[in-house]
C-alpha positions, 0 to 999 in steps of 0.5 A, spaced: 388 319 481 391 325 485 393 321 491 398 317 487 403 322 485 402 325 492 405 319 494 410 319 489 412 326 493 412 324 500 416 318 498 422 322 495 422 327 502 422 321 506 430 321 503 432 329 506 432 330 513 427 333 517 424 339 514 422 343 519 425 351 519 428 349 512 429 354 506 427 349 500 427 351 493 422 347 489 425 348 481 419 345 476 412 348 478 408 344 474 404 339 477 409 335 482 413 341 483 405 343 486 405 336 490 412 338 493 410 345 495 403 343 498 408 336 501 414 341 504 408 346 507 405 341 512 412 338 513 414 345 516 419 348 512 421 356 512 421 358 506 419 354 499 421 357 493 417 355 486 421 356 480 419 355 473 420 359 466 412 360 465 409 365 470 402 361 468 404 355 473 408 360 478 400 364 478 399 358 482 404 356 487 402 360 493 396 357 492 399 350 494 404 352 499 409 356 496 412 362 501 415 366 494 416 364 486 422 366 481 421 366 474 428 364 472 426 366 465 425 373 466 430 374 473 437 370 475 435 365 479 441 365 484 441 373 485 432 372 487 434 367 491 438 371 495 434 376 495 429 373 499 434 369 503 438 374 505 444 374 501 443 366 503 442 359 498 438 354 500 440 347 504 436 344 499 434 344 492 429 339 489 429 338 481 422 337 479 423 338 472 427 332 468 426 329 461 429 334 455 429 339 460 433 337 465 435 342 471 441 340 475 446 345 473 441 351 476 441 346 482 449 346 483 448 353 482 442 355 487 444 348 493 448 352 498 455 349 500 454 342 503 446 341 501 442 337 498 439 337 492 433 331 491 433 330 483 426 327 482 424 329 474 427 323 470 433 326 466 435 323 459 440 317 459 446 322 458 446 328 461 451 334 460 453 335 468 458 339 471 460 334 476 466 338 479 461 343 481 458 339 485 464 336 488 467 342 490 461 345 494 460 338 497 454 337 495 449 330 497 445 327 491 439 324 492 435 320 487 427 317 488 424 311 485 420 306 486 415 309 492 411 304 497 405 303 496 403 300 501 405 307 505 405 312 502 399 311 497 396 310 503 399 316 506 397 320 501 390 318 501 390 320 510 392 327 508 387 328 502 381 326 506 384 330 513 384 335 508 391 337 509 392 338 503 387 340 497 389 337 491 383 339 487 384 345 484 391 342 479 385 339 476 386 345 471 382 343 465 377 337 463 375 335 457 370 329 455 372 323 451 371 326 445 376 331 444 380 328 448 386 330 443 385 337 444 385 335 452 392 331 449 395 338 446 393 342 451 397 338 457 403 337 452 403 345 450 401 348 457 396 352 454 392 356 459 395 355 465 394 347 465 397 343 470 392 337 471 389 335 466 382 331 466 380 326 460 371 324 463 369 317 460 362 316 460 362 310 464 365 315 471 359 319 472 355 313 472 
């Protein structure tokens, strides 16, 4: 179930250039940003930095390969990100938020001149961007859909069962068939700290 996701995140990777001794900022920290964090880890990045508004998901991220986090509701994000870096930004920048809460304008602004940010969340069909910013500092777009599943699903698989990775614990929540609107809501308003949450038919046990 896991393994599907992580592929996701594999693909989108293969896009950048080698990820040794790079300093990424990962912005989302839900469940993909997580995916993303353990990915970069075993693919030897220097600094990954999780960014997200809600302190419950970045309570987790270290735990998933993170180096630091930044809560961007609580700090401003370029200036603790500089702080880690040295007064530096990041080569890369990798958007996993999407949807209604689209995030490429704080990438624009964390990418240092001449990145590269990894948009991966689904935006809206129309997005209010500032395109001239990204000109300006040269910055390269890239986008991902569509992975192989014939390699990185099983790729994925391989660092599960390698036990490079140890996805169990985004199952933050299970729930049986029965309250599976509760299960609903509690994904939806991120209640608890949850990232993955687990819907038990009856019939998987058996």
């Amino acid at each position: 179930m896991l393994a599907q996701p992580l592929g996701t995140a594999i693909f989108a990777l293969k896009k950048l250039p080698n990820m040794v001794d790079r300093d990424v900022v990962v912005v989302g920290q839900g469940p993909m940003g997580q995916f993303f964090n353990m990915a970069l880890r075993n693919l030897g990045a220097r600094h990954i930095i999780g960014m997200d508004v809600l302190e419950s998901r970045l309570a987790l991220s270290k735990q998933f390969g993170a180096t630091e986090t930044v809560c961007n509701a609580t700090s401003n994000p370029i200036v603790a990100v500089q702080e880690i870096l040295g007064g530096e930004l990041p080569e890369i920048v990798i958007e996993c938020v999407g949807h209604y809460d689209q995030a490429m304008n704080l990438c624009v602004d964390l990418c240092a001149m001449a990145g590269r940010i990894l948009c991966f969340g689904v935006p809206p069909e129309t997005v209010n961007f500032r395109m001239r910013d990204l000109v300006i500092k040269n910055l390269t777009v890239h986008g991902s859909m569509n992975p192989d599943f014939e390699r990185d699903f099983p790729l994925a698989m391989r660092w599960i069962g390698e036990g490079r990775v140890d996805v169990k614990p985004l199952i933050t929540h299970r729930f049986p068939l029965a309250q599976i609107q509760e299960a609903f809501e509690v994904f939806r308003d991120k209640r608890d700290g949850a990232q993955k949450v687990l819907v038990e038919f009856p019939s998987w046990k058996k």
